[in-house]
DRENDO-1510 file (C-alpha; in Angstrom, 1 decimal, always signed):
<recs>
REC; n; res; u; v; w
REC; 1; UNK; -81.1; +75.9; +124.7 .
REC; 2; UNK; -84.4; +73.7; +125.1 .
REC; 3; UNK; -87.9; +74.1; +123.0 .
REC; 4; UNK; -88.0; +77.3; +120.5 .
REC; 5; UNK; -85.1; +79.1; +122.6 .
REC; 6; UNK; -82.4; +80.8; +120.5 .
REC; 7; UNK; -79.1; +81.8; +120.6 .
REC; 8; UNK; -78.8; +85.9; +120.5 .
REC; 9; UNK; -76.1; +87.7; +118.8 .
REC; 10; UNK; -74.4; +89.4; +120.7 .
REC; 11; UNK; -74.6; +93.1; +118.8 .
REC; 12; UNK; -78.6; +91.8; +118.5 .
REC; 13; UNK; -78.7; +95.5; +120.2 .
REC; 14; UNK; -77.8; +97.2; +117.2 .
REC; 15; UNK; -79.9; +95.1; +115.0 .
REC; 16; UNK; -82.6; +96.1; +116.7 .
REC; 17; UNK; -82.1; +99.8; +116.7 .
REC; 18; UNK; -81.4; +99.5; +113.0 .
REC; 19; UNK; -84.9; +98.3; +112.5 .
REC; 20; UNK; -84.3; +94.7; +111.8 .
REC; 21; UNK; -87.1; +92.2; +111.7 .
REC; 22; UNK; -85.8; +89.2; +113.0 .
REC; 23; UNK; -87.1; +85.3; +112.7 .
REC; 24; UNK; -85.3; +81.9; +113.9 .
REC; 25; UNK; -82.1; +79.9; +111.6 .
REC; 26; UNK; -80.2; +77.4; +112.6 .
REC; 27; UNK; -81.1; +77.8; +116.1 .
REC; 28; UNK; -80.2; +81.3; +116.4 .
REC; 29; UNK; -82.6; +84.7; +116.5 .
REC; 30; UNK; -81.7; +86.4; +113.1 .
REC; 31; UNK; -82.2; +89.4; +111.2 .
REC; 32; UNK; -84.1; +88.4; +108.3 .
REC; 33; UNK; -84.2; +92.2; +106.8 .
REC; 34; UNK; -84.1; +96.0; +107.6 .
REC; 35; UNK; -86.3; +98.9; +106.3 .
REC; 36; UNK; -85.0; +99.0; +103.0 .
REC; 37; UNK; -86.4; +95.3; +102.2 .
REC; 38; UNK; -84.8; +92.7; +100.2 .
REC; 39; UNK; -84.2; +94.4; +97.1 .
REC; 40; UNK; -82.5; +97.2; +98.3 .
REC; 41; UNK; -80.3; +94.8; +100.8 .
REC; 42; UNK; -79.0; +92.7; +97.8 .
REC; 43; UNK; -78.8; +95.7; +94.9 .
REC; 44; UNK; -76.5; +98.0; +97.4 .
REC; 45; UNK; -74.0; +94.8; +98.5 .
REC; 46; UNK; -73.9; +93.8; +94.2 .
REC; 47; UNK; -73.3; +98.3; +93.7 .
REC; 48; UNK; -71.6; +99.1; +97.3 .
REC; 49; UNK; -70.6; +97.0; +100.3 .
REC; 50; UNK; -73.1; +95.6; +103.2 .
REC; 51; UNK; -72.6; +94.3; +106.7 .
REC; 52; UNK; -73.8; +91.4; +107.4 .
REC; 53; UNK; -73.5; +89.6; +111.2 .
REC; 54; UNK; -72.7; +86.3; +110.6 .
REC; 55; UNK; -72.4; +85.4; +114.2 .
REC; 56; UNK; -74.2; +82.2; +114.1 .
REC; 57; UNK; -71.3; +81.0; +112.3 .
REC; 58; UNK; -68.2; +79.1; +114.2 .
REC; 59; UNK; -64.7; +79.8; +114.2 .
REC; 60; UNK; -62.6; +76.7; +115.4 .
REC; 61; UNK; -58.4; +77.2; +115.9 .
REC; 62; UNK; -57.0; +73.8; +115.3 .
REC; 63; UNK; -53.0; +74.1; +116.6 .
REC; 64; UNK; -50.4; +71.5; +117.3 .
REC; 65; UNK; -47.8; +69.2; +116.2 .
REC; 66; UNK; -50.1; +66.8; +114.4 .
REC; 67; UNK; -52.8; +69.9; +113.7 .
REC; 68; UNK; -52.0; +69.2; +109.5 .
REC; 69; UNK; -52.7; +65.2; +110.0 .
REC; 70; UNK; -55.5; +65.9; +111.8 .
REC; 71; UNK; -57.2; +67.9; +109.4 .
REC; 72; UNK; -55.9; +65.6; +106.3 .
REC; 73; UNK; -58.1; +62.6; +107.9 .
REC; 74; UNK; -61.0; +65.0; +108.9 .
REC; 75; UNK; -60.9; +66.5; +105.5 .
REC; 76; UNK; -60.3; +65.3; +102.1 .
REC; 77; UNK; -57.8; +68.2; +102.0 .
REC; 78; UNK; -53.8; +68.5; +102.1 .
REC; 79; UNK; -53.0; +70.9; +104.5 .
REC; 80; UNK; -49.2; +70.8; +104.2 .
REC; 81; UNK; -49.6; +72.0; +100.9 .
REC; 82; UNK; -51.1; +75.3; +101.8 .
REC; 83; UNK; -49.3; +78.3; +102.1 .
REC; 84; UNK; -49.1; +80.2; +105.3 .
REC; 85; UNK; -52.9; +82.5; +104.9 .
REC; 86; UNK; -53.8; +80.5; +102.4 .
REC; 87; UNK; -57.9; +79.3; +102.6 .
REC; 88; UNK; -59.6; +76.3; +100.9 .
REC; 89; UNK; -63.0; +74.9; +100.8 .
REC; 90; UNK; -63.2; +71.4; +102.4 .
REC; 91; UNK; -66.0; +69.2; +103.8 .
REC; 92; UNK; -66.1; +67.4; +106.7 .
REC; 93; UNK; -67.3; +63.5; +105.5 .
REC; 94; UNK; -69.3; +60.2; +106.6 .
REC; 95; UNK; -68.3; +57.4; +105.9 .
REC; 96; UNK; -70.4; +57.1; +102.9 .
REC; 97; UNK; -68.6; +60.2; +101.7 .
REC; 98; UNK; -71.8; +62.2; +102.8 .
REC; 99; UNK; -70.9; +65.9; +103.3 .
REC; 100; UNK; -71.7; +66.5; +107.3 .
REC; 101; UNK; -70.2; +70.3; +106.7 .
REC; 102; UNK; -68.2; +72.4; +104.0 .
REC; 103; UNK; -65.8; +74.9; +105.6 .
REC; 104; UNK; -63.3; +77.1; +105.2 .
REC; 105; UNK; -59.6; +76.1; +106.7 .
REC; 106; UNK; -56.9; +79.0; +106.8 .
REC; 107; UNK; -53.1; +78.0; +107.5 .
REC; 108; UNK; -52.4; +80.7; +110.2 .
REC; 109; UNK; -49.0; +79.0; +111.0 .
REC; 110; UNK; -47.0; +76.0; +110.8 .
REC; 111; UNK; -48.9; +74.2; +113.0 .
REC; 112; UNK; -52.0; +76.6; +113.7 .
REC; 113; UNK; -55.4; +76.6; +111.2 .
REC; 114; UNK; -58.6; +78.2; +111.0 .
REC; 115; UNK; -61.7; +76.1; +110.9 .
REC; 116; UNK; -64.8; +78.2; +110.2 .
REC; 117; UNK; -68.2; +76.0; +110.5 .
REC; 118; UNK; -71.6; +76.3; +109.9 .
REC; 119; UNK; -74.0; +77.5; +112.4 .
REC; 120; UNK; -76.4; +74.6; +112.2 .
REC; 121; UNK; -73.4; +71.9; +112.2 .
REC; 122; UNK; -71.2; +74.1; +114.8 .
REC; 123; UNK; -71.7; +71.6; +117.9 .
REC; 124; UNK; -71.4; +68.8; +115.8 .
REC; 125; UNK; -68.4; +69.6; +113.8 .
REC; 126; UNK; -66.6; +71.0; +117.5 .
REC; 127; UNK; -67.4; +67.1; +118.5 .
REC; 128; UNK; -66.2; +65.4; +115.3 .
REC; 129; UNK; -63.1; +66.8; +115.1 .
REC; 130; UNK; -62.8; +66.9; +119.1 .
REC; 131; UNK; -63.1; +63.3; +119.2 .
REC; 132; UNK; -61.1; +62.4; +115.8 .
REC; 133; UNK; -58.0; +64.8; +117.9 .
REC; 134; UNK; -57.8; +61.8; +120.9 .
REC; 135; UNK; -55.9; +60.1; +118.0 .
REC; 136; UNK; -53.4; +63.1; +117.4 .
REC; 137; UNK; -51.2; +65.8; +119.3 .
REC; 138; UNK; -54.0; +68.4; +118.7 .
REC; 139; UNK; -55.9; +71.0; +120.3 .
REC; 140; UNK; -59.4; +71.9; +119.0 .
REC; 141; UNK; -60.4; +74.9; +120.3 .
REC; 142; UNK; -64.1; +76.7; +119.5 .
REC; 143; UNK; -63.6; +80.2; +119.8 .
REC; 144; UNK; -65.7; +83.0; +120.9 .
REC; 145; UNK; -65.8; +85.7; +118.6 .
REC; 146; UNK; -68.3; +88.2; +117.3 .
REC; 147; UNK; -68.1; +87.4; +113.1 .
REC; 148; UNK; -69.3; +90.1; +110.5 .
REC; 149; UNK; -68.6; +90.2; +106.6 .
REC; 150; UNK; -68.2; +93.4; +104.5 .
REC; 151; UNK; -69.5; +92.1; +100.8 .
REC; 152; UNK; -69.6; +94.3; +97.7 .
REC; 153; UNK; -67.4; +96.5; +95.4 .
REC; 154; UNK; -66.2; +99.2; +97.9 .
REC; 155; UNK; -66.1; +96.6; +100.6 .
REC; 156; UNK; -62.1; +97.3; +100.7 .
REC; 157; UNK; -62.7; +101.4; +100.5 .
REC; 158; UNK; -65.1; +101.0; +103.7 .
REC; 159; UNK; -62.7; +99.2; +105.8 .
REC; 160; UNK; -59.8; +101.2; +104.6 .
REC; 161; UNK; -61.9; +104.4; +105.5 .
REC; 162; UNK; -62.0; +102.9; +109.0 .
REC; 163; UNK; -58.6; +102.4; +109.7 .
REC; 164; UNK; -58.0; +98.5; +108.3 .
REC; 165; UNK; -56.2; +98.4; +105.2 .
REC; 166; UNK; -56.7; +95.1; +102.9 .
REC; 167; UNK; -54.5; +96.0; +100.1 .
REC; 168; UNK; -52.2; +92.9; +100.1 .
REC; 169; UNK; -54.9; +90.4; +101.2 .
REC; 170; UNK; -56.0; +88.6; +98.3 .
REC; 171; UNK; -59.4; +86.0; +97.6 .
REC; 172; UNK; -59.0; +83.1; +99.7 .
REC; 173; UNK; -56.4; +84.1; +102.4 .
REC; 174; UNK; -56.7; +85.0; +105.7 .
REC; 175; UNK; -54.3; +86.6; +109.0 .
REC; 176; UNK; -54.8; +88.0; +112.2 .
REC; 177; UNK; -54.4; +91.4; +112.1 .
REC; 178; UNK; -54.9; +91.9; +115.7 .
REC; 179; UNK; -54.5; +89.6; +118.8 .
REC; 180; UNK; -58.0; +87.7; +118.8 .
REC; 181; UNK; -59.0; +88.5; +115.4 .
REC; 182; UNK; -59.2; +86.8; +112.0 .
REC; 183; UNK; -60.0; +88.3; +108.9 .
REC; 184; UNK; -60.2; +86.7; +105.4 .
REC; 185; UNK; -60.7; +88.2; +101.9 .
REC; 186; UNK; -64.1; +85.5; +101.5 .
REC; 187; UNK; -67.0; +85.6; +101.3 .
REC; 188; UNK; -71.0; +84.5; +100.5 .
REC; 189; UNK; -72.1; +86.6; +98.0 .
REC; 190; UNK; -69.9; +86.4; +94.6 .
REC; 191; UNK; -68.6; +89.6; +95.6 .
REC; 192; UNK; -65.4; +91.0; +96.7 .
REC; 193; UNK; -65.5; +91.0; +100.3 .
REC; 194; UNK; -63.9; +90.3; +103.8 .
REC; 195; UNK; -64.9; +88.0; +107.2 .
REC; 196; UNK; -63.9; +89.2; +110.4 .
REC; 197; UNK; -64.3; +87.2; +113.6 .
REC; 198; UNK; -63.0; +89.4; +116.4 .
REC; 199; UNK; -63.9; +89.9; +120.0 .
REC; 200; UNK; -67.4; +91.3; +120.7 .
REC; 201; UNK; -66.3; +94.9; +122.4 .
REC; 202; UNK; -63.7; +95.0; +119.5 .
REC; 203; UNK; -67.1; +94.1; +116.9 .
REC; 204; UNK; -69.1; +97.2; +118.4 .
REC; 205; UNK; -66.8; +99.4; +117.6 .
REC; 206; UNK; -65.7; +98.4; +114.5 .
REC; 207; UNK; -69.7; +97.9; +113.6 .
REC; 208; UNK; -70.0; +101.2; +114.7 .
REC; 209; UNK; -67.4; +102.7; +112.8 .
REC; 210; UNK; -67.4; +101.2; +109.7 .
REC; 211; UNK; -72.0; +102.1; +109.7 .
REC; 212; UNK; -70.7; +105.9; +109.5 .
REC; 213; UNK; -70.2; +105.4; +105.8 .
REC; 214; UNK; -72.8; +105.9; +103.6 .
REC; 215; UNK; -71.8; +102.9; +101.3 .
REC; 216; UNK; -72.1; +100.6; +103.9 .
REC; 217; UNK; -75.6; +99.0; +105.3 .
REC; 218; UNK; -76.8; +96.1; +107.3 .
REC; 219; UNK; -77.9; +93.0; +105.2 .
REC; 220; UNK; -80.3; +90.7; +106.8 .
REC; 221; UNK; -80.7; +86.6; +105.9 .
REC; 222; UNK; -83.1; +87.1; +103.2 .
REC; 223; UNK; -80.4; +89.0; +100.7 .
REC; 224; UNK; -77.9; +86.7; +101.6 .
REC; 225; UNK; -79.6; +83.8; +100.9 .
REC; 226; UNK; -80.7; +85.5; +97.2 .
REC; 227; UNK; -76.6; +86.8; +96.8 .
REC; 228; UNK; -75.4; +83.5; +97.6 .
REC; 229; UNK; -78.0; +81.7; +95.1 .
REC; 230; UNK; -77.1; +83.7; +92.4 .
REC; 231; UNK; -73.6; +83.2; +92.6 .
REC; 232; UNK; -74.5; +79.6; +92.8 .
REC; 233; UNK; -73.3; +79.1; +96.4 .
REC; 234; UNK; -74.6; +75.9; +98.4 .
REC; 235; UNK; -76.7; +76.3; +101.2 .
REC; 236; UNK; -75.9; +72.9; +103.6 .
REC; 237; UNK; -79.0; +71.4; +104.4 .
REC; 238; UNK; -80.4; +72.5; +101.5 .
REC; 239; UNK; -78.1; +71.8; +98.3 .
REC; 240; UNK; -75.9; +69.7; +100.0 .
REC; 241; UNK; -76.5; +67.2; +103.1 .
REC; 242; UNK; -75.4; +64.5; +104.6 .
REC; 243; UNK; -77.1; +62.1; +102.1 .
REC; 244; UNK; -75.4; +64.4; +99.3 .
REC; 245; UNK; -71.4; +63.7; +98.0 .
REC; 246; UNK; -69.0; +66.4; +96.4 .
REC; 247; UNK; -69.6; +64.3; +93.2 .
REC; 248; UNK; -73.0; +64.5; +92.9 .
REC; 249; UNK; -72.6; +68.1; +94.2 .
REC; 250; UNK; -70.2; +69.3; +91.5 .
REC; 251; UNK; -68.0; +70.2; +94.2 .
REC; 252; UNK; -64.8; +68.0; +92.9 .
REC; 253; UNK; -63.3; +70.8; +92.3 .
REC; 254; UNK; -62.5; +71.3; +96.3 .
REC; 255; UNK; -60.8; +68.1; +96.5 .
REC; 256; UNK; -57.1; +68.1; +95.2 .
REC; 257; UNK; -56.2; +65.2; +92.5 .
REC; 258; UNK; -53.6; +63.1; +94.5 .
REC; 259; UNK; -56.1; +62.4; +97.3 .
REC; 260; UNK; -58.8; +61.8; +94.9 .
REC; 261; UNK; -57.0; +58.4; +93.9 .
REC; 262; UNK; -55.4; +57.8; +97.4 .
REC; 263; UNK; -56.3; +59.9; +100.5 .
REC; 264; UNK; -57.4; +58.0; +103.5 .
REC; 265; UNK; -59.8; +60.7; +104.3 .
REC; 266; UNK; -63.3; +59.9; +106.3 .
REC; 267; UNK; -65.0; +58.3; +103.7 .
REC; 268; UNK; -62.6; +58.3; +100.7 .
REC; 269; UNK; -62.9; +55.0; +99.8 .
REC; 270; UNK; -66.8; +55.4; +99.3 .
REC; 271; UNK; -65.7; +58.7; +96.8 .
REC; 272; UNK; -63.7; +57.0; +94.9 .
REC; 273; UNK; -66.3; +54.3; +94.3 .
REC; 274; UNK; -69.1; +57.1; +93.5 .
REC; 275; UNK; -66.4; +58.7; +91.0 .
REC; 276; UNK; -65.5; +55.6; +89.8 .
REC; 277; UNK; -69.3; +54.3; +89.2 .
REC; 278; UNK; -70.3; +58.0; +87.7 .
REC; 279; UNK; -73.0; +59.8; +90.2 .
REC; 280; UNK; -76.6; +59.2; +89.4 .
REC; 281; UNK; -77.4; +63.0; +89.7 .
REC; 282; UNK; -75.8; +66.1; +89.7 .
REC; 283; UNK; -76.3; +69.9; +90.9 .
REC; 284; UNK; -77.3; +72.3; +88.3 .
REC; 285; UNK; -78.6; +75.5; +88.0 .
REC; 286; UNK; -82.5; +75.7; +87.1 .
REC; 287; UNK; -83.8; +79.2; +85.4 .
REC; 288; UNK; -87.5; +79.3; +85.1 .
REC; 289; UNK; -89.6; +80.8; +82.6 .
REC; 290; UNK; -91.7; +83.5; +83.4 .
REC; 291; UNK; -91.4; +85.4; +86.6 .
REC; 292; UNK; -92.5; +83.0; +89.7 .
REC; 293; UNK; -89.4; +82.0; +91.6 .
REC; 294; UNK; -89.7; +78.0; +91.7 .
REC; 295; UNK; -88.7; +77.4; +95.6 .
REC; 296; UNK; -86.6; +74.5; +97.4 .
REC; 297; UNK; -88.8; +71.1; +97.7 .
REC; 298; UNK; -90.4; +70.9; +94.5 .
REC; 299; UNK; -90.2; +68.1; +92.0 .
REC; 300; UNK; -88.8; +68.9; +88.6 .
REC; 301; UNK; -90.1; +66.4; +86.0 .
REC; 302; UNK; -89.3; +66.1; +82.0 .
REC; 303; UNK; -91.6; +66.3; +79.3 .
REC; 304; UNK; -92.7; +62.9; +79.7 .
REC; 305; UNK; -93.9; +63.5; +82.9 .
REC; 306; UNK; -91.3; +61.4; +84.7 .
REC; 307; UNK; -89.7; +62.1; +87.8 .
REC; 308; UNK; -86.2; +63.7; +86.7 .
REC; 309; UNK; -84.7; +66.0; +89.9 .
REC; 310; UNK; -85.7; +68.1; +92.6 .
REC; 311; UNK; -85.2; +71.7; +93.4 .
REC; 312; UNK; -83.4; +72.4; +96.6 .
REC; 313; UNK; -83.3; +76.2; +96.7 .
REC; 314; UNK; -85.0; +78.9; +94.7 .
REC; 315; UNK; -86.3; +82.4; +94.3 .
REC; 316; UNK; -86.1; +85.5; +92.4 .
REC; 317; UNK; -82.4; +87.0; +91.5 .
REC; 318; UNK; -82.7; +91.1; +91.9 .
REC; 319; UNK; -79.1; +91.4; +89.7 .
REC; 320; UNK; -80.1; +88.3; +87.2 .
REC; 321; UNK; -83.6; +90.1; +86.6 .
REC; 322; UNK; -85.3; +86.2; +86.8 .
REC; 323; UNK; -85.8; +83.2; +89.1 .
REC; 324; UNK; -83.0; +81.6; +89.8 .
REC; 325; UNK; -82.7; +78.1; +91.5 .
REC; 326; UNK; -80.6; +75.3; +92.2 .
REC; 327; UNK; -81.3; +71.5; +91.9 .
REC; 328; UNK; -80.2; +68.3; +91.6 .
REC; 329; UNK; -81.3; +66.5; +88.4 .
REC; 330; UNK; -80.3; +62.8; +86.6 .
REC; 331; UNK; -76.9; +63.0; +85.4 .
REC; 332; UNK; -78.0; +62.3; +81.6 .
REC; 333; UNK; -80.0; +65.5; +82.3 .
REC; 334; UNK; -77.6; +67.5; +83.6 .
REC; 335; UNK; -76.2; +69.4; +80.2 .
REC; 336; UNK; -77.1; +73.2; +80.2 .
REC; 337; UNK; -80.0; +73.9; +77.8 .
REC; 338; UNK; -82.1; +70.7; +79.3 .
REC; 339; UNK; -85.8; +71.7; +78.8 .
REC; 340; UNK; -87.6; +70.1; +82.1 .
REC; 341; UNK; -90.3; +71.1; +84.0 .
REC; 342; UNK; -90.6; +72.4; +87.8 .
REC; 343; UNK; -94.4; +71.1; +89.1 .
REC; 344; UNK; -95.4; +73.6; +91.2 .
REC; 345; UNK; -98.6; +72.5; +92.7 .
REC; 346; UNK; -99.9; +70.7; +89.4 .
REC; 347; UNK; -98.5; +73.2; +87.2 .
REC; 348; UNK; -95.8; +72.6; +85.0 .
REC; 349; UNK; -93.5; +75.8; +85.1 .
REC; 350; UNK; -90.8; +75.3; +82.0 .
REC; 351; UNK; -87.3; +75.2; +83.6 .
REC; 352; UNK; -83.8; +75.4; +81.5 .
REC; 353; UNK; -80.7; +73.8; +83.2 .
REC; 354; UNK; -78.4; +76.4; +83.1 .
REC; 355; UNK; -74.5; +77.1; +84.1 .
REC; 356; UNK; -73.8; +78.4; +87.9 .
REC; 357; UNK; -73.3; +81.0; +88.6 .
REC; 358; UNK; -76.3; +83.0; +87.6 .
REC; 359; UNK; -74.2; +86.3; +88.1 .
REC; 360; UNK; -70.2; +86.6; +87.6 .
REC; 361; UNK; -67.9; +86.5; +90.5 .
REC; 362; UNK; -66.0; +89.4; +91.3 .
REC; 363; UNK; -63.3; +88.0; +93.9 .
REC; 364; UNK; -60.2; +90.0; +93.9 .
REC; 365; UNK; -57.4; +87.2; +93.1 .
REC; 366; UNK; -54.9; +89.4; +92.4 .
</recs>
C-alpha cells in the first residue's frame, strides 16, 4: 500500500450495494454510513441489533508450549489464570508503560489464544509480538478472516434466527464454533452483542443471511464511533496512545493485582512507578452544556482561565440526548461535578466532568 491507497474489505461489494458512503480509517476504505444516516444507525443497534464489518480489525492465533509466557511478558496479563473461552482486555506496552495497543486475548485451549488487534496497530502488533516469540516456543500467526459484530438487544435472536445459537456464551468469552471461525460475546457499543471472524465465503453468506431480518442493519464508522463514546469506550490514538498509561487512562482495572506489584511485563517497572507517584491526569467523561458536541483536540481550561485538560474525543450522544465527550484533565480535577470549561475557538463552552459511561451497559454476564 503506498500514497492514499487503501485496504478493501473484502464484502466492500455488499457495502456498496447497501448504499454505503465510504471515506479512509486506519488505512483501510470504510463505510462511514448508509441511507438511514447516523441517527438511525446508532438508535436501531441501542433498540435492535446492527452489523457492522469490522474487517480492518486483526485476529492473531498465538499457540504453543510457551504461548501463556509469551503473552504474560507481552502483556501485563496472567494468562494461566484464564479459563478455557475466557476474554480479557490487555494492552500491549513500551517501556515507559505507554499503551502501543489494547486487545482482547481469548484462551481457546491450553496452549492456543486469540489475539484481536487494532486496525491501525495490526502490522505493528504482528511484529511486536513476532519478534518478542524468538525468545519462546511460540507461533504467532495473523489470520485471514472476514470480522463482523452483531450489537444490540436482539443481537442473540438474529443469529439464532439464522441458524447460530449463543445461548451458553456469556460477555467476555469466546469458541470456535466452526473450523476457521471465532466468535465472542463482545463488543464496541455497550450493548449485548457478538464478534465473528470467519472465512470470507463463510462471511457472505452468513452476511447475507442474517440482513433477511428486519431487526438487523448495516452500521457504518460514524455510529460506532458515537455507541462506543457513550458507553465510554477508548478509541486508541485518540483516548489512549502510546504517550498515554492504563493509570492515567483509568484503565487499572484491566490489569490484575498480583502483577500490579510484581509482573515483569514490558514496561512494568515504569507502572509501578506512575502508580506509585500518583498520575498527573486522568480520563474523565466531559458533558457539555447546551447542545454543540465539544470535539477531540480542544483545550479544556478552568475558571481561571488556566490550562486544565484536553478533549480527545467528542460529539453528540443520540441515546444520552447531549454532547458527550471524553478527556483527560489534572488529576485534582478529575472528581465528577468539576465545573471547567471546553474553548472552542475563543468561546468558553461550560463542561461538567462526569462518570463513564454516559449510557448503561447491557452485556449479558450471565
Amino acid at each position: 500500500m503506498t500514497g492514499e491507497e487503501l485496504f478493501h474489505l473484502p464484502l466492500e461489494d455488499l457495502h456498496i450495494a447497501a448504499g454505503a458512503r465510504f471515506g479512509g480509517f486506519a488505512g483501510w476504505s470504510m463505510p462511514l454510513t448508509y441511507p438511514a444516516g447516523v441517527m438511525k444507525e446508532h438508535l436501531h443497534t441501542r433498540e435492535h441489533a446492527g452489523l457492522f464489518d469490522i474487517s480492518h480489525m486483526k485476529l492473531i492465533k498465538v499457540s504453543g508450549k510457551d504461548a501463556a509466557a509469551l503473552l504474560s511478558r507481552a502483556c501485563p496479563l496472567d494468562p494461566d489464570a484464564l479459563e478455557i473461552s475466557q476474554s480479557k482486555l490487555t494492552f500491549f506496552l513500551n517501556e515507559a508503560a505507554g499503551i502501543l495497543d489494547d486487545l482482547i486475548v481469548t484462551r481457546l485451549g491450553e496452549q492456543r489464544f486469540m489475539v484481536v488487534a487494532n486496525a491501525g496497530n495490526a502490522v505493528a502488533d504482528v511484529a511486536h509480538l513476532t519478534a518478542l516469540a524468538e525468545e519462546f516456543d511460540a507461533k504467532v500467526e495473523p489470520l485471514d478472516r472476514v470480522f463482523l459484530a452483531i450489537q444490540g438487544p436482539e443481537a442473540w435472536a438474529v443469529l439464532s434466527r439464522a441458524g447460530i445459537e449463543t445461548g451458553s456464551l456469556t460477555f467476555m468469552h469466546g469458541v470456535e464454533p466452526h473450523p476457521g471461525w471465532f466468535m465472542s460475546r463482545s463488543g464496541y457499543t455497550g450493548e449485548d452483542g457478538f464478534e465473528i471472524g470467519l472465512p470470507a465465503d463463510d462471511a457472505r453468506k452468513l452476511a447475507e443471511k442474517l440482513l433477511a431480518d428486519d431487526r438487523l442493519m448495516w452500521i457504518g464508522l460514524a455510529a460506532r464511533d458515537s455507541l462506543r463514546l457513550e458507553a465510554g469506550l477508548c478509541l486508541h490514538g485518540n483516548d489512549i496512545t502510546p504517550d498515554t498509561d492504563p493509570a492515567s487512562a483509568s484503565l487499572m482495572w484491566a490489569i490484575p493485582k498480583d502483577l500490579r506489584a510484581d509482573g515483569t511485563f514490558i514496561g512494568a517497572e515504569a507502572l509501578r512507578k506512575i502508580v506509585a507517584d500518583g498520575p498527573a491526569e486522568k480520563r474523565v467523561g466531559l458533558k457539555a452544556e447546551g447542545r454543540q458536541p465539544v470535539r477531540g483536540g480542544t483545550v479544556v481550561i478552568d475558571e481561571a482561565g488556566n490550562p486544565a485538560g484536553r478533549v480527545t474525543s467528542g460529539g453528540f450522544g443520540p441515546s444520552a440526548g447531549h454532547p458527550v465527550a471524553m478527556g483527560y484533565v489534572a488529576t485534582l480535577l478529575a472528581k465528577p461535578g468539576t465545573k471547567l470549561f471546553a474553548d472552542v475557538r475563543g468561546n468558553r463552552i461550560p463542561v461538567d466532568v462526569h462518570t463513564l459511561p454516559f449510557t448503561q451497559h447491557r452485556y449479558r454476564k450471565g
